[in-house]
KEDO-107598 format. One record per atom (N, C-alpha, C): residue in one letter; x, y, z negated. Coordinates in nm, 3 decimals. Layout:
N
   residuo        xx        yy        zz
         A         X         Y         Z
...
END
This chain:
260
   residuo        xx        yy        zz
         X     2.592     1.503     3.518
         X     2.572     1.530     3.660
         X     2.424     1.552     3.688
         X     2.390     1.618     3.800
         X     2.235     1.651     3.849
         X     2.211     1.604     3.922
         X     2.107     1.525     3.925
         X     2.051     1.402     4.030
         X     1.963     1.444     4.081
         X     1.855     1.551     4.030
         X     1.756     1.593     4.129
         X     1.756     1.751     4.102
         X     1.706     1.821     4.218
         X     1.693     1.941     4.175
         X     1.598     1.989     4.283
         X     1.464     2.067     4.171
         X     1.371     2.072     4.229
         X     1.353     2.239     4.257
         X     1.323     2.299     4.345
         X     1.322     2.440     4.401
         X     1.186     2.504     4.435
         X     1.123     2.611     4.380
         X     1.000     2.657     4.406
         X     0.966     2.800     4.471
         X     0.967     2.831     4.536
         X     0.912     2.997     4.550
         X     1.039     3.067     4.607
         X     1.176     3.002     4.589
         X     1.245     3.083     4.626
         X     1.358     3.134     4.744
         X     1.382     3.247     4.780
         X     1.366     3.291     4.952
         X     1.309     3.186     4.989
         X     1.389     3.096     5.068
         X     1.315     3.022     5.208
         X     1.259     2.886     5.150
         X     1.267     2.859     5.036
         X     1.249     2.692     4.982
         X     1.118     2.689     4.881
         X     1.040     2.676     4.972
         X     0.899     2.646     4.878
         X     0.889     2.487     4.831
         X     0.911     2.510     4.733
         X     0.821     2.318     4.660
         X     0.949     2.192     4.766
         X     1.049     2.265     4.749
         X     1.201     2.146     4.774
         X     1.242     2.111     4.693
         X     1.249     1.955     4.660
         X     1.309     1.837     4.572
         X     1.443     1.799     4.699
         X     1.532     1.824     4.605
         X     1.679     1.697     4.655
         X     1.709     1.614     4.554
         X     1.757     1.499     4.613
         X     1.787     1.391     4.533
         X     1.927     1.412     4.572
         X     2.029     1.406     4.462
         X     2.158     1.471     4.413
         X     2.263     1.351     4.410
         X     2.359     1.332     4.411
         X     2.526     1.242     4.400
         X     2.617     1.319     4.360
         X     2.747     1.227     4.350
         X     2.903     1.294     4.328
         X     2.871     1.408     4.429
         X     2.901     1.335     4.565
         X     2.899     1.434     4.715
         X     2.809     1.461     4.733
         X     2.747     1.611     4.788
         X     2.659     1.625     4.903
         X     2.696     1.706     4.984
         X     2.653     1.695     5.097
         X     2.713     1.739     5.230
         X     2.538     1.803     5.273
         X     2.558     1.966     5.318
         X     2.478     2.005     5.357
         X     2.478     2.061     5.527
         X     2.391     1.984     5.596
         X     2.420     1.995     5.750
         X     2.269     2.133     5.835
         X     2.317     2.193     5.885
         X     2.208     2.250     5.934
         X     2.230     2.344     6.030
         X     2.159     2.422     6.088
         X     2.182     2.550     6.193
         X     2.221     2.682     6.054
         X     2.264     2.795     6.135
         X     2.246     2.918     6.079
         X     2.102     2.998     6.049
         X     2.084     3.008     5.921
         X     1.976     3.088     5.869
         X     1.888     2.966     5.802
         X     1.872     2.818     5.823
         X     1.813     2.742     5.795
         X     1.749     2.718     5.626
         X     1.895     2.788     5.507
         X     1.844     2.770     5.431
         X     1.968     2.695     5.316
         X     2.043     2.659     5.378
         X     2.204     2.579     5.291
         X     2.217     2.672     5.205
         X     2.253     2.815     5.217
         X     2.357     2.884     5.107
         X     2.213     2.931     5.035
         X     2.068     2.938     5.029
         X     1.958     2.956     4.918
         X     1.971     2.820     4.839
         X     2.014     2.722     4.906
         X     1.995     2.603     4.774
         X     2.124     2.607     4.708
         X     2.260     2.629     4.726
         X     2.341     2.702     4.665
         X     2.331     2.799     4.578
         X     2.272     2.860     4.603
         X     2.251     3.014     4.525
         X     2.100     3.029     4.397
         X     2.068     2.915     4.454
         X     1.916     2.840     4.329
         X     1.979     2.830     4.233
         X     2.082     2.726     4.293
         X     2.150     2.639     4.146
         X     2.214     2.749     4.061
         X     2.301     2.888     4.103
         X     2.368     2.969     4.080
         X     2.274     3.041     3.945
         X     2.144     3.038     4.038
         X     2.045     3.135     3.939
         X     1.981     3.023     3.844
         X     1.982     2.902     3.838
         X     1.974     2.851     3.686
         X     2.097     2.785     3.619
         X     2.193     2.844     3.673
         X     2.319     2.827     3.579
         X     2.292     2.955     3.546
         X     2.281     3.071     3.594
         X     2.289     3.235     3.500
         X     2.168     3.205     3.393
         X     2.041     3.152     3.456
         X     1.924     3.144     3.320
         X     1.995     3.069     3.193
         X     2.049     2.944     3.206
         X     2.112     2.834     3.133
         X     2.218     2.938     2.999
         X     2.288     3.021     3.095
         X     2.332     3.100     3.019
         X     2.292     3.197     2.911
         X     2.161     3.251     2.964
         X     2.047     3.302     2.898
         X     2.007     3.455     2.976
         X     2.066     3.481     3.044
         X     2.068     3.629     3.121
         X     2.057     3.611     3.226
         X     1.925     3.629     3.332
         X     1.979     3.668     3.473
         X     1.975     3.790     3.552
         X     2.075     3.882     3.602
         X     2.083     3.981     3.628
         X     2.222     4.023     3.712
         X     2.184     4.103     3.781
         X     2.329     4.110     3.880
         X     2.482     4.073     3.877
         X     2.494     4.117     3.733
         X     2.627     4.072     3.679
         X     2.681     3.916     3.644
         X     2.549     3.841     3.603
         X     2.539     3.724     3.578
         X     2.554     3.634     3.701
         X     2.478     3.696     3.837
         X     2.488     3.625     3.937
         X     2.609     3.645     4.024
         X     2.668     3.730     4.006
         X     2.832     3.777     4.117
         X     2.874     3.674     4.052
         X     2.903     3.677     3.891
         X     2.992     3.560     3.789
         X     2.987     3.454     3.887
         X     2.892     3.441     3.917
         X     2.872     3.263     4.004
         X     2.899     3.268     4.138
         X     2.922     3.373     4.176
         X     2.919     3.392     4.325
         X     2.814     3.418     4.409
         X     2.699     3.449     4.388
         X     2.597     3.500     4.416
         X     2.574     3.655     4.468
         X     2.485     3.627     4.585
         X     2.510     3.745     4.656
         X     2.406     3.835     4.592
         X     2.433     3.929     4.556
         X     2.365     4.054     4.466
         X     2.226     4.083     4.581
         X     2.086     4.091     4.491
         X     2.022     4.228     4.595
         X     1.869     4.191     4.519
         X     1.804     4.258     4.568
         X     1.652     4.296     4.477
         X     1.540     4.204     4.453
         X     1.458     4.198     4.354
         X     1.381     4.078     4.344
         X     1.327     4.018     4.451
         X     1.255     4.155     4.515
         X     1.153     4.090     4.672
         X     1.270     3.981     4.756
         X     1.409     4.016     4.770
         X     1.480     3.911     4.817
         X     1.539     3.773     4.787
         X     1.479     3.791     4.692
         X     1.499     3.643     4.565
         X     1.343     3.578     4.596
         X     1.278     3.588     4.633
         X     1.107     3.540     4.629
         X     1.098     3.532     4.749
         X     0.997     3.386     4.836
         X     0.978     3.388     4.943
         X     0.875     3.435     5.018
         X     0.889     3.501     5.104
         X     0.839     3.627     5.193
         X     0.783     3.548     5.356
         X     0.775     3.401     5.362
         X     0.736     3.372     5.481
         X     0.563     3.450     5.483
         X     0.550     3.471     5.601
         X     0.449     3.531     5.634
         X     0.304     3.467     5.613
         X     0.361     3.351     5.629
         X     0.189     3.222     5.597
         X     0.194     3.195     5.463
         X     0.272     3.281     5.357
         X     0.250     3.249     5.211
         X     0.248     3.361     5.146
         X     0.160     3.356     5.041
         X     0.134     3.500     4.977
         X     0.246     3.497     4.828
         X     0.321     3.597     4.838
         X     0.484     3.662     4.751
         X     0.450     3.587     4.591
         X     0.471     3.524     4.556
         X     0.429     3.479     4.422
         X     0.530     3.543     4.310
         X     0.520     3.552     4.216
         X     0.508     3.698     4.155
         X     0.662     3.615     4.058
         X     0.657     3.479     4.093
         X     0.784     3.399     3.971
         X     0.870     3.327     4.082
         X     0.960     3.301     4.003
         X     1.010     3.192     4.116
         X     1.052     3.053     3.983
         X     1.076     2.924     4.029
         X     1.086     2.842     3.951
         X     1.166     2.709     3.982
         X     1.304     2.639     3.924
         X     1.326     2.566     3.880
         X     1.350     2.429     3.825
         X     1.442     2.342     3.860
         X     1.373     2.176     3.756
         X     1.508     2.154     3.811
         X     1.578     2.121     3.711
         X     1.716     2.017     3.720
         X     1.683     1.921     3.576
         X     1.761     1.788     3.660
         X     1.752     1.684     3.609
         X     1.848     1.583     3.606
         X     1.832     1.504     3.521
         X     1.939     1.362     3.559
         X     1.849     1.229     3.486
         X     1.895     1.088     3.445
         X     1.813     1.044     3.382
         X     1.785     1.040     3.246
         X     1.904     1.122     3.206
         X     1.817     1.151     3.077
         X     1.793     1.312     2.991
         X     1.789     1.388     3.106
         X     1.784     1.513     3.029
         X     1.735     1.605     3.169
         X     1.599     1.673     3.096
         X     1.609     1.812     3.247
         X     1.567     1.923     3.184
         X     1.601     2.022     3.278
         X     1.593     2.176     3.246
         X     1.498     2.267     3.306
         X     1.386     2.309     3.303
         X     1.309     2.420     3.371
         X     1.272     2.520     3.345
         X     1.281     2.615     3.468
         X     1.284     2.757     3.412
         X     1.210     2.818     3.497
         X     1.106     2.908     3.468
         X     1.046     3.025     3.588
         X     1.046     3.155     3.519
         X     1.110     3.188     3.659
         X     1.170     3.368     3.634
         X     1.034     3.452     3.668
         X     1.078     3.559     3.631
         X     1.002     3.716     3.668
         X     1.042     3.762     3.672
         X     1.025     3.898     3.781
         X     1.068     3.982     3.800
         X     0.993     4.090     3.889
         X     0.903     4.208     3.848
         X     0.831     4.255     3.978
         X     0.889     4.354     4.093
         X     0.823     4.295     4.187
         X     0.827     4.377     4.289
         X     0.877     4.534     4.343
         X     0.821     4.607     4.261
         X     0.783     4.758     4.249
         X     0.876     4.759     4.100
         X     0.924     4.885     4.094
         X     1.003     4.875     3.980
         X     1.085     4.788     3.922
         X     1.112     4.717     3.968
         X     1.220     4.609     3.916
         X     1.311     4.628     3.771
         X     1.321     4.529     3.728
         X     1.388     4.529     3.545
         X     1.538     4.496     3.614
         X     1.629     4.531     3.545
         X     1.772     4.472     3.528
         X     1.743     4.335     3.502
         X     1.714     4.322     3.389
         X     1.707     4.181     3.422
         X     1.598     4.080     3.418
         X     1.602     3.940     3.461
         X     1.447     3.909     3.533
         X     1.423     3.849     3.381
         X     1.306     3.841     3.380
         X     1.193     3.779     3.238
         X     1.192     3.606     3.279
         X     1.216     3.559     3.158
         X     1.188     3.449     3.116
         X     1.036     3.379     3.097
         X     0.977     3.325     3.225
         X     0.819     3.307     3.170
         X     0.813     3.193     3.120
         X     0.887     3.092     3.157
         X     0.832     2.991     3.088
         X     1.028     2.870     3.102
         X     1.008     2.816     2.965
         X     1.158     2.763     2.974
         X     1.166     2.614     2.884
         X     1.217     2.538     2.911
         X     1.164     2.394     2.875
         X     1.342     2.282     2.915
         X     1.346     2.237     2.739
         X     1.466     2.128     2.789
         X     1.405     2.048     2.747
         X     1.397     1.875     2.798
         X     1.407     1.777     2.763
         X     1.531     1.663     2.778
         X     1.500     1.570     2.645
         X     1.614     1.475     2.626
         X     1.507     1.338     2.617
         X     1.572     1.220     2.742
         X     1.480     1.120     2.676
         X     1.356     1.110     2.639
         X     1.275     1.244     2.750
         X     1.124     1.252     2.727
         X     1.080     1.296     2.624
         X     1.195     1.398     2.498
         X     1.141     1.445     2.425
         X     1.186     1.600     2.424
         X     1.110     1.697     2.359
         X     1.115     1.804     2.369
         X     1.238     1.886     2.297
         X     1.340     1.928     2.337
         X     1.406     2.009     2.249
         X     1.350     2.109     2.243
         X     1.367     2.197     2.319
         X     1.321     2.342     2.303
         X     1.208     2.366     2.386
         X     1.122     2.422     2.401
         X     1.003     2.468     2.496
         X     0.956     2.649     2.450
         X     0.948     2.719     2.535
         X     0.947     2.853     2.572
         X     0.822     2.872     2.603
         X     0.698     2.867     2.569
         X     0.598     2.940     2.707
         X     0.550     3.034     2.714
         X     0.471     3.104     2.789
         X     0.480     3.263     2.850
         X     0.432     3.364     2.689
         X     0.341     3.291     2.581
         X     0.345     3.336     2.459
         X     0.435     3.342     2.389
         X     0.546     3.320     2.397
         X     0.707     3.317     2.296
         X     0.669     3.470     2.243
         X     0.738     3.474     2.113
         X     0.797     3.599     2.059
         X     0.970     3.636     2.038
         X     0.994     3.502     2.132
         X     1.127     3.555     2.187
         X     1.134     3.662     2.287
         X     1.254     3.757     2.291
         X     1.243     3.839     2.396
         X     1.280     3.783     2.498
         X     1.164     3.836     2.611
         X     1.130     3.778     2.754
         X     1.269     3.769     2.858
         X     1.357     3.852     2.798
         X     1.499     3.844     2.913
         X     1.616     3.774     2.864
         X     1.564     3.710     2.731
         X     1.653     3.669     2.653
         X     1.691     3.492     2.646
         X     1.727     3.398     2.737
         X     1.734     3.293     2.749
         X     1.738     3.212     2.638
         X     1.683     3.097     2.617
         X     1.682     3.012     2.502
         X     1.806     2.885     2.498
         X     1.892     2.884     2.585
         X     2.001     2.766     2.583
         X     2.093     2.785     2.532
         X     2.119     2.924     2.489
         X     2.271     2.955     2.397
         X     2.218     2.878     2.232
         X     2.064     2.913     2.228
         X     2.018     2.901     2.042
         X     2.027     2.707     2.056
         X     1.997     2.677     2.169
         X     2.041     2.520     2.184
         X     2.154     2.409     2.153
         X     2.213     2.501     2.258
         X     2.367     2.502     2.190
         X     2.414     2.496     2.096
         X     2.377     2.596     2.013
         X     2.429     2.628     1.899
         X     2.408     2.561     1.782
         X     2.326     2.454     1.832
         X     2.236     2.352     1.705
         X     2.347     2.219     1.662
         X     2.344     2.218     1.540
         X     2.413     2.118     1.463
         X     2.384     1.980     1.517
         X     2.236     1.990     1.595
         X     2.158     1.858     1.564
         X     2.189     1.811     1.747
         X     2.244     1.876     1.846
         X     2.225     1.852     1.975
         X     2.357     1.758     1.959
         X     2.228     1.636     2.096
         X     2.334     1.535     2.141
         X     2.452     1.547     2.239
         X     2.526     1.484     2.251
         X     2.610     1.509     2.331
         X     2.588     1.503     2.489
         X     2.513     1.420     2.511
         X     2.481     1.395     2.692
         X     2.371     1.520     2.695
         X     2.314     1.605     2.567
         X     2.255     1.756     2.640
         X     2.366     1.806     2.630
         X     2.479     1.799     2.510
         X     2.541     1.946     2.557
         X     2.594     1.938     2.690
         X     2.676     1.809     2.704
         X     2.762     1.771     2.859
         X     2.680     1.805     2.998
         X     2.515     1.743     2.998
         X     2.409     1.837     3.073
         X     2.411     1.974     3.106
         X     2.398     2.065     2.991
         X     2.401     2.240     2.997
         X     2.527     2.266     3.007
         X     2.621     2.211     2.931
         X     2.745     2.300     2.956
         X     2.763     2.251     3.119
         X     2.763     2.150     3.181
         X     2.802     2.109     3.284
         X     2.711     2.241     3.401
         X     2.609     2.249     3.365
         X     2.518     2.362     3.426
         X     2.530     2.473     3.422
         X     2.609     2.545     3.313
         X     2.664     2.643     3.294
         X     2.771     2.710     3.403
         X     2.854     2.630     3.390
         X     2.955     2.616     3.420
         X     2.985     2.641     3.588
         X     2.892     2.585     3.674
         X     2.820     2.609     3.812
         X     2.893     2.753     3.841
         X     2.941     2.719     3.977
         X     3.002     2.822     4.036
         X     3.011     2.798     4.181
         X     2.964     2.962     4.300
         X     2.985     2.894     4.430
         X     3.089     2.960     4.470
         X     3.178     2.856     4.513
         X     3.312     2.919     4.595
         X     3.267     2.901     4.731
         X     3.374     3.073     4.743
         X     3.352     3.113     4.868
         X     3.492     3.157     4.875
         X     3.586     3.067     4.964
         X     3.745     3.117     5.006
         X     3.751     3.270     5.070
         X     3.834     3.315     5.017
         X     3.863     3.478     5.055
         X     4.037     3.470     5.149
         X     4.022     3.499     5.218
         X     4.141     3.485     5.273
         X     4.275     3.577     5.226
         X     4.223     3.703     5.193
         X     4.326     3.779     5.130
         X     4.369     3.706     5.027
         X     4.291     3.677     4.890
         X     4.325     3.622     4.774
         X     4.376     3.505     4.807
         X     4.366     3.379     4.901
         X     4.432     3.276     4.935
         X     4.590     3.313     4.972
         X     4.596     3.406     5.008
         X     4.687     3.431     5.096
         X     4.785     3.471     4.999
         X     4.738     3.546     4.881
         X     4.817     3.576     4.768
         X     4.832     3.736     4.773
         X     4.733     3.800     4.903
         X     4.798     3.972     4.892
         X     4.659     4.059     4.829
         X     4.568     3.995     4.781
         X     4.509     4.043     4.634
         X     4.449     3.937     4.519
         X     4.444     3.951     4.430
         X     4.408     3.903     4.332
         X     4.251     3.865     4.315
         X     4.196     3.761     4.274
         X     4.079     3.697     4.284
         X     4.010     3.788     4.166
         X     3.919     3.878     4.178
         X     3.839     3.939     4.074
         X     3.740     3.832     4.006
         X     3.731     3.705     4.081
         X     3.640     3.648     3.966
         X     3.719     3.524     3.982
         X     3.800     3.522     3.865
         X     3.917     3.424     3.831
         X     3.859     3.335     3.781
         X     3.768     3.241     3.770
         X     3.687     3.145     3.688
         X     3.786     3.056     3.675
         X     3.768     2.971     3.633
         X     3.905     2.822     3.608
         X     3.792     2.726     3.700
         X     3.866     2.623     3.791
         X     4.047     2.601     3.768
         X     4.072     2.687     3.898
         X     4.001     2.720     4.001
         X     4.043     2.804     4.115
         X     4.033     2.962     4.145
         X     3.946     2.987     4.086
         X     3.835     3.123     4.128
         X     3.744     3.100     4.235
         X     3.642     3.202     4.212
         X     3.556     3.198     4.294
         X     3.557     3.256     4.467
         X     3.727     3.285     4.461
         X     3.803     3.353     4.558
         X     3.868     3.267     4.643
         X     3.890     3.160     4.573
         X     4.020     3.083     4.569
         X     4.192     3.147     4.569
         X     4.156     3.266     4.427
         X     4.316     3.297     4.362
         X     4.387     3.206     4.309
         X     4.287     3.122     4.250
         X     4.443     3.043     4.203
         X     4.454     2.891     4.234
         X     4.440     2.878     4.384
         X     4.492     2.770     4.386
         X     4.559     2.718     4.412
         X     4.641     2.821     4.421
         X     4.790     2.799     4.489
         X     4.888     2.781     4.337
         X     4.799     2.807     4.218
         X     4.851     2.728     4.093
         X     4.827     2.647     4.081
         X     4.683     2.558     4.078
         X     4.637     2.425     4.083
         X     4.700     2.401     4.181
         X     4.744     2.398     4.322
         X     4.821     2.308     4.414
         X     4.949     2.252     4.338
         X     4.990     2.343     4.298
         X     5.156     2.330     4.231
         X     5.138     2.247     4.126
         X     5.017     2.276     4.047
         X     5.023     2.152     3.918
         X     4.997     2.039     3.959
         X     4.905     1.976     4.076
         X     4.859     1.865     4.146
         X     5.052     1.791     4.224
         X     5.107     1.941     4.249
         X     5.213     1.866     4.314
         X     5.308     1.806     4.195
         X     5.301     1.896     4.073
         X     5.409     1.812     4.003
         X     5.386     1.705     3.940
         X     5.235     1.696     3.954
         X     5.174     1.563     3.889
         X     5.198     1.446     3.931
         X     5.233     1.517     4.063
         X     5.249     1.356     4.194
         X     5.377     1.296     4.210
         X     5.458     1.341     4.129
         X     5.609     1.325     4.112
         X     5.583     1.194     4.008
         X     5.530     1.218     3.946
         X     5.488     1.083     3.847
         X     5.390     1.046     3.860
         X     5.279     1.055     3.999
         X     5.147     0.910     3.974
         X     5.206     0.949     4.104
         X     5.194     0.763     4.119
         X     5.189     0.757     4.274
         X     5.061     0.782     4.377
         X     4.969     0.756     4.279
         X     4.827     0.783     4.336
         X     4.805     0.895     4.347
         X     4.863     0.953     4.271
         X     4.838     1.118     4.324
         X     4.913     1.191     4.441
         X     4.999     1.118     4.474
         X     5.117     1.117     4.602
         X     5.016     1.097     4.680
         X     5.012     0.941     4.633
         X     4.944     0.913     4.811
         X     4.798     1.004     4.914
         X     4.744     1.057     4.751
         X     4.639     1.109     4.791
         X     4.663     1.223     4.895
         X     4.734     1.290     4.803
         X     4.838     1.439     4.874
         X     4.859     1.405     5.017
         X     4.911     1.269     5.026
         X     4.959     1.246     5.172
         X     4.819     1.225     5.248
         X     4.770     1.165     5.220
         X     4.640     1.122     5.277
         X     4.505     1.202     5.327
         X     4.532     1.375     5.263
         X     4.478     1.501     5.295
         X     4.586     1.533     5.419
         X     4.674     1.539     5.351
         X     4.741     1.580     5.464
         X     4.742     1.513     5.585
         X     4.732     1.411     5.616
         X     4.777     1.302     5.753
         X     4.619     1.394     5.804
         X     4.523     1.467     5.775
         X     4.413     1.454     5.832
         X     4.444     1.558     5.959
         X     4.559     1.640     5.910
         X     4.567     1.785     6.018
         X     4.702     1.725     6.069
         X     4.663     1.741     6.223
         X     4.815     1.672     6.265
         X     4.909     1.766     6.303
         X     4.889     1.882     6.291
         X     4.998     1.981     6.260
         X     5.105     2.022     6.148
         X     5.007     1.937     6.025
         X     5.073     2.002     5.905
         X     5.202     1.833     5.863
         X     5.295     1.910     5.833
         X     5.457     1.836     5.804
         X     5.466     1.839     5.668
         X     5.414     1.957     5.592
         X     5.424     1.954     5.456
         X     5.388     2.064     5.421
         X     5.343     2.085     5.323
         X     5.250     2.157     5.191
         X     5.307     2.207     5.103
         X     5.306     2.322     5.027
         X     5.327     2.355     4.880
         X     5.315     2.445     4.858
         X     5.415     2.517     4.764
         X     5.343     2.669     4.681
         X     5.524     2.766     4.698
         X     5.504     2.866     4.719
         X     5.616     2.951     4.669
         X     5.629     3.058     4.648
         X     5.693     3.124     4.530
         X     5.768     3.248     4.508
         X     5.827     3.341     4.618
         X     5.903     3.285     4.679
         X     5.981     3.331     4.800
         X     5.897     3.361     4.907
         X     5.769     3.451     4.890
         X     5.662     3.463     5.026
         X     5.717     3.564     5.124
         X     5.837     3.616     5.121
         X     5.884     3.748     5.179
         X     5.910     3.689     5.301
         X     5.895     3.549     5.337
         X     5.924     3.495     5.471
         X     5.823     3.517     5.532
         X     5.702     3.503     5.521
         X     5.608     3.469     5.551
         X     5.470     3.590     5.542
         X     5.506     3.662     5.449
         X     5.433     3.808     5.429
         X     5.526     3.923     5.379
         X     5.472     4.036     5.463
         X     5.550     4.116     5.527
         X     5.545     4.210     5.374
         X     5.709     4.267     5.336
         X     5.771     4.283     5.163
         X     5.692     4.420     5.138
         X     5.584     4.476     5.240
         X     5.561     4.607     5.205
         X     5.383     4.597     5.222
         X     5.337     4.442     5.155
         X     5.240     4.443     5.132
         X     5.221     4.388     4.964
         X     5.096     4.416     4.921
         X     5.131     4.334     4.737
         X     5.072     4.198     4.744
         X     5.153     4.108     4.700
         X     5.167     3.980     4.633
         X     5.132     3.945     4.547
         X     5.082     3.882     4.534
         X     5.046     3.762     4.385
         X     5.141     3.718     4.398
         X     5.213     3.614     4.198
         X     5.298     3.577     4.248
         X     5.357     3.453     4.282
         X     5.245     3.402     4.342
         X     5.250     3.245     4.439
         X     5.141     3.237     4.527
         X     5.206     3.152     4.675
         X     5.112     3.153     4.752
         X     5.174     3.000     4.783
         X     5.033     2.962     4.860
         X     5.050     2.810     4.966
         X     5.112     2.833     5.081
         X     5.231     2.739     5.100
         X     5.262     2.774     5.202
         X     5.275     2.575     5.331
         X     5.202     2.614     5.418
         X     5.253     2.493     5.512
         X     5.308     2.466     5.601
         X     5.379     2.401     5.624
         X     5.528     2.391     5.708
         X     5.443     2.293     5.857
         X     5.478     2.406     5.924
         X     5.409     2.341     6.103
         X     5.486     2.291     6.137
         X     5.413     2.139     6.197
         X     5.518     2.050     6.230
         X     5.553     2.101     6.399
         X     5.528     2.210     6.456
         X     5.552     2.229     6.575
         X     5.626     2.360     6.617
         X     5.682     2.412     6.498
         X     5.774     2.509     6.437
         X     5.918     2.423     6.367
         X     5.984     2.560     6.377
         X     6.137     2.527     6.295
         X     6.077     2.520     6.109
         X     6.194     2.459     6.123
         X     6.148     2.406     5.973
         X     6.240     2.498     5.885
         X     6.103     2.560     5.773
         X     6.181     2.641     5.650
         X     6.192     2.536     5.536
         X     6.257     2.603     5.428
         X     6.296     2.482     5.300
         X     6.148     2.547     5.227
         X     6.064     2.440     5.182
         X     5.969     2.531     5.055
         X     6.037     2.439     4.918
         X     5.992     2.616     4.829
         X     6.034     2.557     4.685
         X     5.968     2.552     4.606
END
């Protein structure tokens, strides 16, 4: 897990440290700055990977667009030419500062400087002299080492792995398909109207998983009951296309259908 994560240069977040939990709950006005610290983390899960570049950042859910809009542009600070990085926990952190210029822009951004530690000691370190190639991330050759501990790999892969969902209502709905199907939901939310169904049959045998089910539910006092079905022709009209399961919830202030 990431306990701190430190943010430099980029759009609106100059020199921001958060101190990190299971939960965080981000509260603020519009434009303030929530979905850039979202979208930080996005861009050192794509570095982590070793590539950052348009394709790398949609993967995560990241909104595509040109370096100058990745770098912060407040008017009382002069455009700094990198942007930079620091995730951590207590025993392992990751830092990275990108490049990318202005004028002419590369596909993909340069690696200036890249650094893991374990336990205050150095695994790998990158700096702007490497004769590695500059777009070429150093955490896959990490990985790949016989000799790495397990609380780094569980660290990076856990960082990797980073994804921002953003619910799509069509793909919820089941009348298109989630183009970025990541596991266990998508980044659409396509499939969670499969994870609902596996959560429901799970709950047939833990009771704790019942009660939980119930206990989401008691929160909306409209909803009577929950689930997933095949049979969407009730509910969406037969001359639109389907996925082939959707969520469906039974209003408690409506006639009641059977779900299966």
């Amino acid at each position: 897990m990431i306990e701190k994560f430190s943010i430099d240069l980029f759009k609106s977040l100059r020199n921001v440290t958060l101190e990190l939990s299971n939960l965080n709950i981000f509260i603020g006005a519009n434009g303030v700055g929530k979905t850039n610290i979202l979208e930080a983390l996005g861009v050192v899960s794509a570095a982590s990977y070793g590539a950052v570049d348009d394709e790398s950042l949609m993967r995560r859910g990241i909104r595509p667009g040109v370096p100058r809009l990745y770098k912060t542009s407040n008017e009382r600070y002069e455009t700094s030419p990198h942007i930079s990085f620091l995730v951590e926990n207590a025993r392992c952190r990751y830092n990275v500062s990108l490049l990318n210029p202005l004028d002419n822009p590369l596909p993909k951004w340069n690696f200036k400087t890249e650094k893991v530690w374990s336990n205050g000691t150095d695994i790998y370190h990158r700096g702007e002299n490497s004769n590695i190639s500059s777009d070429i991330g150093g955490i896959p050759a990490v990985l790949a080492s016989e000799t790495i501990e397990p609380h780094v790999l569980e660290f990076l892969s856990d960082l990797r792995s980073y994804g921002l969902y953003t619910p799509n209502t069509p793909a919820l709905r089941g009348m298109m398909p989630d183009m970025q199907s990541r596991v266990p939901v998508g980044l659409s939310g396509g499939g969670l109207s499969e994870g609902l169904r596996e959560l429901l049959d799970l709950a047939e045998d833990d009771d704790r998983i019942d009660e939980a089910i119930d206990n989401v539910i008691s929160l909306f006092d409209w909803v009577d009951g929950m689930g997933t079905s095949t049979q969407d022709s009730r509910i969406i009209s037969p001359s639109l296309p389907r996925t082939k399961r959707t969520i469906v919830f039974r209003d408690a202030y409506m006639k009641k259908i059977t779900i299966s």
